[in-house]
C-alpha positions in Angstrom: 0.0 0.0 0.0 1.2 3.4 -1.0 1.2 6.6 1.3 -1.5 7.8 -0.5 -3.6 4.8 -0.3 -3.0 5.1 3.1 -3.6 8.5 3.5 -7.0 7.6 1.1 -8.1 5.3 3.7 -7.4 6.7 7.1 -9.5 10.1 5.5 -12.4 7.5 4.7 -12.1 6.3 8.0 -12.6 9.7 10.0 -15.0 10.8 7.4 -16.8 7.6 8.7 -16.4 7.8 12.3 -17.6 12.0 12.3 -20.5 11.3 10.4 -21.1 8.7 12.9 -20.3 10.9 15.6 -22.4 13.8 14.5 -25.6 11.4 13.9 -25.4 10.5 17.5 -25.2 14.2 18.5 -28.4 15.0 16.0 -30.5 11.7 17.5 -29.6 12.8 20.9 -30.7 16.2 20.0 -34.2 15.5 18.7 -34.9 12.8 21.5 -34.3 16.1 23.7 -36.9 17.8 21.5 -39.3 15.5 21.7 -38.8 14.7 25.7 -39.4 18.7 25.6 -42.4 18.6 23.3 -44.2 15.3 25.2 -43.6 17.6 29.0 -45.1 21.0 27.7 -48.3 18.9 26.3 -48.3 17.2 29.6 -48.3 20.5 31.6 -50.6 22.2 28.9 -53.0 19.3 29.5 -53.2 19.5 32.9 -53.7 23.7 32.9 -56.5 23.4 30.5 -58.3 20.4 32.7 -57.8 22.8 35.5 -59.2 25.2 34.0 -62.0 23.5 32.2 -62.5 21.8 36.0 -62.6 25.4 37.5 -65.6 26.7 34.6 -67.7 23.4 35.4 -67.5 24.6 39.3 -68.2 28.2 38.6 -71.2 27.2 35.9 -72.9 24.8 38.9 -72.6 28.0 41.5 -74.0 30.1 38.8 -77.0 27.6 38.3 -77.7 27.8 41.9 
């Protein structure tokens, strides 16, 4: 093997292992994001229930 095959094939290599690398960093990243997204639907959820829970109260004091 010649110093440029060489050189061919260690560039491959690390070419290989940053794409690898950066893949990890860019699944990591969107599990984040959606570990974000599912939490602020969950607390969103439970504000609007509140809420809802709070009108249905009000309405039956109203009625009375």
């Amino acid at each position: 093997m010649t110093a440029e095959q060489a050189r061919r094939r260690a560039e491959a290599t690390f070419k290989k292992e940053e794409r690898a690398r950066e893949g990890a960093i860019a699944w990591r990243d969107h599990q984040a994001a959606l570990v974000a997204t599912e939490e602020k639907t969950a607390r969103l959820r439970a504000l609007r229930l509140a809420r809802e829970a709070a009108e249905k109260g009000n309405q039956r004091k109203a009625a009375r």
